[in-house]
C-alpha positions in Angstrom: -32.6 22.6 23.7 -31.8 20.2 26.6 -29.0 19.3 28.4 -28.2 16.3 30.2 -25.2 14.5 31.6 -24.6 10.5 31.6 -21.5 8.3 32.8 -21.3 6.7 29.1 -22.8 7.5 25.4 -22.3 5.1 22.7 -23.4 6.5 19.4 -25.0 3.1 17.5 -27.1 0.4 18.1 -25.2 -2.1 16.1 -23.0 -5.6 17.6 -20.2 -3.3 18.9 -22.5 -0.4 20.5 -24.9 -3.4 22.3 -22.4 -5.4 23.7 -20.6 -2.2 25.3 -23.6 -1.0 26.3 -24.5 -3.9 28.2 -21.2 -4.6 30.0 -20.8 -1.2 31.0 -24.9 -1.0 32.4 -24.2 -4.4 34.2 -21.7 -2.3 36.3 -24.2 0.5 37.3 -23.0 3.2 35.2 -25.5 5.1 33.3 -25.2 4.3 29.5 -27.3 5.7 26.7 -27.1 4.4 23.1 -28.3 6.4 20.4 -29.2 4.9 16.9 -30.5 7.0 13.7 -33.0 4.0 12.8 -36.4 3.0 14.2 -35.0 -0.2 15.4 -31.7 -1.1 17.2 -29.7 -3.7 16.6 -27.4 -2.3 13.1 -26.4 -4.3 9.7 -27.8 -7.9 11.3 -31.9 -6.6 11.5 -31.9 -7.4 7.8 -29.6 -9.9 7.4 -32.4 -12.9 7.2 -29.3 -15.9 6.9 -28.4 -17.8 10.0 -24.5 -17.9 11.5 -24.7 -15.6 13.9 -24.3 -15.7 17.6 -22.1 -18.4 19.1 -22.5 -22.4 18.7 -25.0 -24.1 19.7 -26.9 -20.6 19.4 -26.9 -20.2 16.0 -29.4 -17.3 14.9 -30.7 -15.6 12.2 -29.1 -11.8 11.8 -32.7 -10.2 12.9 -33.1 -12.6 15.9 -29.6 -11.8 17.2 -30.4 -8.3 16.7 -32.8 -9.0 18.9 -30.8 -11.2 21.7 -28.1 -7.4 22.1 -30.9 -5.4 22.1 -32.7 -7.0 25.3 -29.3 -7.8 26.7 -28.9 -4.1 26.7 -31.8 -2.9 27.8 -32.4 -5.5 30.4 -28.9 -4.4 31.5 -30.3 -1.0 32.1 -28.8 1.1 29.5 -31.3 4.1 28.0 -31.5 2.8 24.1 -33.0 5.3 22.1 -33.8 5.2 18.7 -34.5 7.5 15.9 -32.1 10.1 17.6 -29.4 11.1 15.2 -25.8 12.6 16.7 -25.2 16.4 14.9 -22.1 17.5 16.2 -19.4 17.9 19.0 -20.7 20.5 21.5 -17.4 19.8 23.9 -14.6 17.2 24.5 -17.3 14.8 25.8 -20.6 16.4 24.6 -22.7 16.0 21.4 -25.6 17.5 20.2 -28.7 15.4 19.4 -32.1 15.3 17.2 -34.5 13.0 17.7 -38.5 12.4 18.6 -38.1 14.7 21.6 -36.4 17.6 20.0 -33.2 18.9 20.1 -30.7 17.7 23.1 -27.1 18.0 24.1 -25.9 14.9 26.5 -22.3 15.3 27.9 -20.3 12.5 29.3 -17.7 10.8 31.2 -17.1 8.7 28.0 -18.0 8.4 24.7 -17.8 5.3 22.3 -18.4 6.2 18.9 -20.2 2.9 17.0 -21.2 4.2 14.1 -20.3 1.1 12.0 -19.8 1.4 8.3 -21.2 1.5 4.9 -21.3 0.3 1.1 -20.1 2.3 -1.7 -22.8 3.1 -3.8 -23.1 3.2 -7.9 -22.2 7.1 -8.3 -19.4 6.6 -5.3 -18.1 3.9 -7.6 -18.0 6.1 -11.1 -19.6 3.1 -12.7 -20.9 5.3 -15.9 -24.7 4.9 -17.6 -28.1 5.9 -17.0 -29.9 6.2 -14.1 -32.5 3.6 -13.8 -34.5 1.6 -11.3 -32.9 -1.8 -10.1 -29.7 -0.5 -9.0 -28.8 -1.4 -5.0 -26.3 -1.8 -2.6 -26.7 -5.1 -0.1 -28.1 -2.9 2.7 -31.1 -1.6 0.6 -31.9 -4.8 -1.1 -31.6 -6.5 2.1 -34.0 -4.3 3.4 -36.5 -4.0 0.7 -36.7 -7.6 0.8 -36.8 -8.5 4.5 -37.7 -5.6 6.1 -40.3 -4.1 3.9 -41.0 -7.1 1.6 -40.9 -5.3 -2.0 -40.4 -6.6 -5.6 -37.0 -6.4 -6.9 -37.1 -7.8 -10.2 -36.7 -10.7 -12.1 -32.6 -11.4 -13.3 -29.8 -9.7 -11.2 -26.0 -9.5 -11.5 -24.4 -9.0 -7.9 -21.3 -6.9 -8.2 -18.7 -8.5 -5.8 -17.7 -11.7 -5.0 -17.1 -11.7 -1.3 -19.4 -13.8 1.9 -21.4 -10.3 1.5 -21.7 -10.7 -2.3 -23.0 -14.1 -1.9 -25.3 -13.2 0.9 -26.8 -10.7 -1.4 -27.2 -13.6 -3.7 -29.2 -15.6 -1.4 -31.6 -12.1 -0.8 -32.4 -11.9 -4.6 -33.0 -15.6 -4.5 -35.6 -15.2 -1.5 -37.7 -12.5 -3.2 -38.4 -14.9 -6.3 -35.9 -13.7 -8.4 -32.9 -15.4 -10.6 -29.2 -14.7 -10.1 -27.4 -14.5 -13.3 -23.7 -13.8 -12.2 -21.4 -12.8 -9.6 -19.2 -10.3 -10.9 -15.6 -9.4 -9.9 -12.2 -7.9 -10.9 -10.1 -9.8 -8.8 -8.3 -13.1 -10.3 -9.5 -15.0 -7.8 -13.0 -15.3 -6.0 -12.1 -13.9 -2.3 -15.7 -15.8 -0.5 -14.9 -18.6 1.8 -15.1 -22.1 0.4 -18.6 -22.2 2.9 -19.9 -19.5 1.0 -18.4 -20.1 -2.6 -19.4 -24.1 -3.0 -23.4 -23.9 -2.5 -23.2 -21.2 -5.0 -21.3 -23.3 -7.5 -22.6 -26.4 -6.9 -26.5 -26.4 -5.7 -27.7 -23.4 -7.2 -24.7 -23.5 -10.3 -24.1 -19.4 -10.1 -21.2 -18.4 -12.3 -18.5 -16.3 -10.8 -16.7 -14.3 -13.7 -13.5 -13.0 -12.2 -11.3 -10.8 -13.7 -14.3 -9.2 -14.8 -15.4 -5.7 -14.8 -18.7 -3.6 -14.9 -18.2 -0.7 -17.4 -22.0 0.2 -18.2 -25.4 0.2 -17.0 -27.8 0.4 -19.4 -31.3 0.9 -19.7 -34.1 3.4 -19.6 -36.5 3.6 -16.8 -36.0 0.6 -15.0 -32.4 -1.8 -15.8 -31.9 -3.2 -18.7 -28.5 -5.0 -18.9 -24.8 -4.5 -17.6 -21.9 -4.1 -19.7 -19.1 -6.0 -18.5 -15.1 -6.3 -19.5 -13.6 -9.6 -19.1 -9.5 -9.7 -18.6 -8.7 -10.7 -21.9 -10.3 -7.1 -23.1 -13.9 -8.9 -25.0 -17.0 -6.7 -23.9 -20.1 -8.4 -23.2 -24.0 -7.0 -22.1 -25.7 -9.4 -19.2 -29.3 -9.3 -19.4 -31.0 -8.4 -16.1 -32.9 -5.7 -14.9 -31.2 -5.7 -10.9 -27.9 -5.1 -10.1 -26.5 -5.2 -6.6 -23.1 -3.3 -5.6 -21.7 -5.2 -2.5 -18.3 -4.5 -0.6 -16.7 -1.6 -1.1 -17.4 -0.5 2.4 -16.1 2.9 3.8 -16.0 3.6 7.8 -18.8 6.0 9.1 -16.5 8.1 10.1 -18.6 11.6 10.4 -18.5 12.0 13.9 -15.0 11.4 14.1 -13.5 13.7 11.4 -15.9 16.5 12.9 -14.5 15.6 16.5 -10.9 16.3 14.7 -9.8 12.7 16.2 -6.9 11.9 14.6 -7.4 9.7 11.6 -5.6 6.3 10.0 -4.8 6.5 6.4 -5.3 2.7 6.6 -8.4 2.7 7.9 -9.9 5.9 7.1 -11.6 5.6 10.7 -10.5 7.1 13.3 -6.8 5.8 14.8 -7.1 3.9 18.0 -4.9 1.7 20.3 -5.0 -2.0 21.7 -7.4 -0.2 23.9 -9.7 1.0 21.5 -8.5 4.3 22.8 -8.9 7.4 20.2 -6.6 10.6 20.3 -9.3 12.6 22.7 -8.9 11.8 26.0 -12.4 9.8 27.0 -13.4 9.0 23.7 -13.3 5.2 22.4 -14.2 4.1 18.8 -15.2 0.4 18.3 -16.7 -2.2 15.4 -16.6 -1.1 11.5 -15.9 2.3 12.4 -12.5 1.1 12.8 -12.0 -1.8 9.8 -14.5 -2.0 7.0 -16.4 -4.4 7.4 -15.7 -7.3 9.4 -18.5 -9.6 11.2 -20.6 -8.8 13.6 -18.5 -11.4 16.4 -15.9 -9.8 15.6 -17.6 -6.4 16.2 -19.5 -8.0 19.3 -16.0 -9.1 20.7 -13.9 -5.7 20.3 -17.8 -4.4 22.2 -16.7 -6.4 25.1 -13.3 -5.5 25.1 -13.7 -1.7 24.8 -16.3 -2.0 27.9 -13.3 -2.8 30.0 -11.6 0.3 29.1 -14.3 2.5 29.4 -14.8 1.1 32.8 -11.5 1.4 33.8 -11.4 5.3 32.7 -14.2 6.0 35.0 -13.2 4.3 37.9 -9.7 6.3 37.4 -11.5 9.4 37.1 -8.5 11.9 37.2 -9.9 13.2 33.4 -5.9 12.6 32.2 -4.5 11.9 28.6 -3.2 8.8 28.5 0.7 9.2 28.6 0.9 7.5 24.7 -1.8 9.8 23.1 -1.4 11.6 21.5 2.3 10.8 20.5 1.5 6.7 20.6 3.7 4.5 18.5 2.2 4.0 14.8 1.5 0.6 13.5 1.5 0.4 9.9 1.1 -2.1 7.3 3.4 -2.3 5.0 3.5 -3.2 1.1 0.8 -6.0 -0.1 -1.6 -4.8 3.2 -4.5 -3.1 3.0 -4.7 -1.9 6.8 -4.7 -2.7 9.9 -6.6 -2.1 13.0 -6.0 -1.2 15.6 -3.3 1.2 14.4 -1.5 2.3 17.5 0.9 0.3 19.6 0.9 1.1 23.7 3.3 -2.3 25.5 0.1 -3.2 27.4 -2.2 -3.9 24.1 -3.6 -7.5 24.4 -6.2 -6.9 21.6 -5.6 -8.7 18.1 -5.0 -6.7 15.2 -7.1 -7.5 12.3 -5.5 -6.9 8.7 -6.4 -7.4 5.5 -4.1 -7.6 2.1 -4.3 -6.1 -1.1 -3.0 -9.2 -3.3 -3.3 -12.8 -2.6 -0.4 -13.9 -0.8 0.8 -17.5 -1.1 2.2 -19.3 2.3 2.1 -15.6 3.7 4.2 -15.0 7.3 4.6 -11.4 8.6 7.7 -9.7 10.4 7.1 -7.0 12.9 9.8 -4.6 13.5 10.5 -1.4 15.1 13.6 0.4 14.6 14.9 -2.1 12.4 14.9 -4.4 15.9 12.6 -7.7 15.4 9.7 -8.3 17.6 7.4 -10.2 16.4 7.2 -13.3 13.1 4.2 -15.0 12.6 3.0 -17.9 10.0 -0.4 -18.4 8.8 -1.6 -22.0 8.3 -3.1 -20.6 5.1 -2.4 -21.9 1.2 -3.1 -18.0 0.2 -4.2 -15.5 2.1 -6.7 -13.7 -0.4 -8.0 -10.3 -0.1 -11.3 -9.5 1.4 -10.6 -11.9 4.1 -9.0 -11.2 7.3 -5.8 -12.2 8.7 -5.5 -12.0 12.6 -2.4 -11.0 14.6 -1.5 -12.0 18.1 -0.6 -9.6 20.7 1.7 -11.5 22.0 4.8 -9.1 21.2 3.6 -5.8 22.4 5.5 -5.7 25.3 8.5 -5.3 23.2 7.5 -2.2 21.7 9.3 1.0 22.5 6.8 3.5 23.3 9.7 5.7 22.8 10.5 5.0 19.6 10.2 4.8 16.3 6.8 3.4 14.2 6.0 -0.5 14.3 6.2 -1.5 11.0 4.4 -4.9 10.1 5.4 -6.5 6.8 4.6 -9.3 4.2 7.6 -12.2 4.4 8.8 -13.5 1.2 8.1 -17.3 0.6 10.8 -19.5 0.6 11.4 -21.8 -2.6 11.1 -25.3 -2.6 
């Protein structure tokens, strides 16, 4: 085995990993970016729709893939695929497996990437056989645009979300019909831009309150049995069935690193810096909040690069003075999570949440110690859930670092 020692290792080659790696190269330092697939550039490579990138630069997902990739590398950063991460041999050090054999690289700094992934069928305990035609988004995506393979012929999508409907549009570009969307929430949680084609121009039902109970079929998929709210049972026809959402953080790295975790979350706990409870070690993108878009993961890429950077010019190898006793922030009843999860007075980054229930008119209170610090009103009819709600900064300076937890909490409409 190898050894080797580099100013920065970013484990992932998706939006967040990319844009980090390419700020922090563009300053000289010596970055290299490992990614467990043939190809970098994460979740967009098969993601065949256009909307991402920034106006006027619209792209498709596997041209903007593209567009981080060479920013990287052009940057100078080592990107090197096919090499999976193993395990933790030091503060700063993991051990490696790829092409070239076994190889441990120890840095300065270490930004775990590692992005995030879909539930699938067994994870979910949806009971049945086990036939052909079952898939989560990421394998029908890349069965159809990666490696251009039949699907079927009739499919139910399982979700209802922006990912749900891009799913959709998949099934629709291999040929195949789209029977339903399928979901157990009241109320569809896609965004009107994704929800209206559906409806309208290609007239796609979305049962809510509706849940999968069976698959059935022998040998390849024969039907779904589904539950509607009201308690009738009925079987959809199809013979593919697609289980979107649901995502969990990739989190493998991190709970092996013992980094102390969010129970929000489930990734690893982090500050406005993106900073994680080992000194030297950052965590960025859908590691940290599963899922959210890849600008979003592109931005907090960017931001974390400035940390990083500023932990190797300090270079005194310190804790920083709020790890790893930093001020909790936790979401209180009616949220889901919130990210990031720690509070330091100089955090500038906006915290993404998400709720659990839709919430009508919704406004939040921040607090700490019972003292007020923060309230904030959404221009939003309802916030739903599956879609994100984003929290200034603006009031961090007011936070104790002394003190107790930051608590942020769901305000109660006012009557009219």
């Amino acid at each position: 085995m190898t050894s080797r020692q580099v100013d920065v290792l970013v484990v992932g080659a998706g939006p967040a990993g990319l844009t980090a790696a390419a700020r922090l190269a563009r300053t000289g330092a010596h970055v290299v970016v490992l990614e467990r697939e043939q190809s970098p550039g994460g979740v967009p490579r098969h993601c065949a729709h256009r909307g991402f990138g920034n106006r006027p630069h619209v792209l498709t997902g596997p041209a903007h893939a593209r567009r981080l990739a060479d920013a990287a590398a052009r940057a100078g950063a080592d990107l090197r695929t096919g090499v999976t991460a193993l395990d933790w041999a030091g503060p700063r050090a993991l051990t490696t497996v790829g092409p070239q054999g076994a190889e441990t690289l120890a840095a300065r700094a270490v930004v775990l990437a590692t992005g995030a992934r879909e539930r699938p069928r067994a994870a979910r305990l949806v009971p049945g056989t086990r036939p052909a035609g079952v898939y989560t988004t990421g394998e029908l995506q890349q069965a159809v645009h990666l490696y251009g393979q039949h699907i079927g012929t009739r499919a139910v999508i399982v979700g209802a979300e922006g990912v749900s409907h891009a799913a959709a549009d998949t099934v629709r570009a291999a040929g195949a019909e789209v029977l339903a969307l399928v979901t157990e929430l009241p109320r569809a949680p896609a965004a009107p831009a994704w929800a209206l084609p559906a409806r309208l121009r290609q007239r796609t039902p979305v049962l809510t309150g509706t849940t999968v109970t069976e698959l059935l079929g022998r040998g390849r998929l024969s039907g779904v049995r589904v539950r509607h709210r009201d308690g009738r049972t009925t079987v959809l026809p199809c013979d593919t069935v697609v289980f979107t959402g649901d995502f969990v953080p990739d989190h493998e790295l991190a709970r092996r690193g013992a980094l102390t975790p969010d129970s929000g979350t489930r990734g690893p706990a982090v500050d406005g810096a993106l900073r994680t409870s080992r000194p030297g070690v950052f965590a960025v993108g859908s590691v940290l909040h599963a899922v959210e878009s890849a600008a979003t993961a592109a931005r907090e890429g960017a931001h974390v690069a400035t940390a990083v950077r500023e932990w190797l010019q300090d270079g005194t190898g310190t804790a920083d003075p709020y790890w790893p006793g930093g001020v909790p922030l936790l979401a209180g009843p009616s949220l889901l999570r919130i990210a990031p999860n720690r509070v330091t007075p100089d955090d500038r980054l906006p915290y993404l949440l998400r709720t659990a229930v839709p919430l009508p008119r919704p406004a939040l209170y921040v607090t700490q110690d019972g003292r007020p610090l923060h309230r904030e009103r959404f221009h939003l009819t309802t916030a739903v859930p599956h879609r994100p709600l984003k929290l200034t900064a603006r009031w961090t300076h007011r936070v104790d670092p002394r003190g107790g937890p930051v608590h942020v909490t769901v305000a109660r409409p006012h009557p009219r």
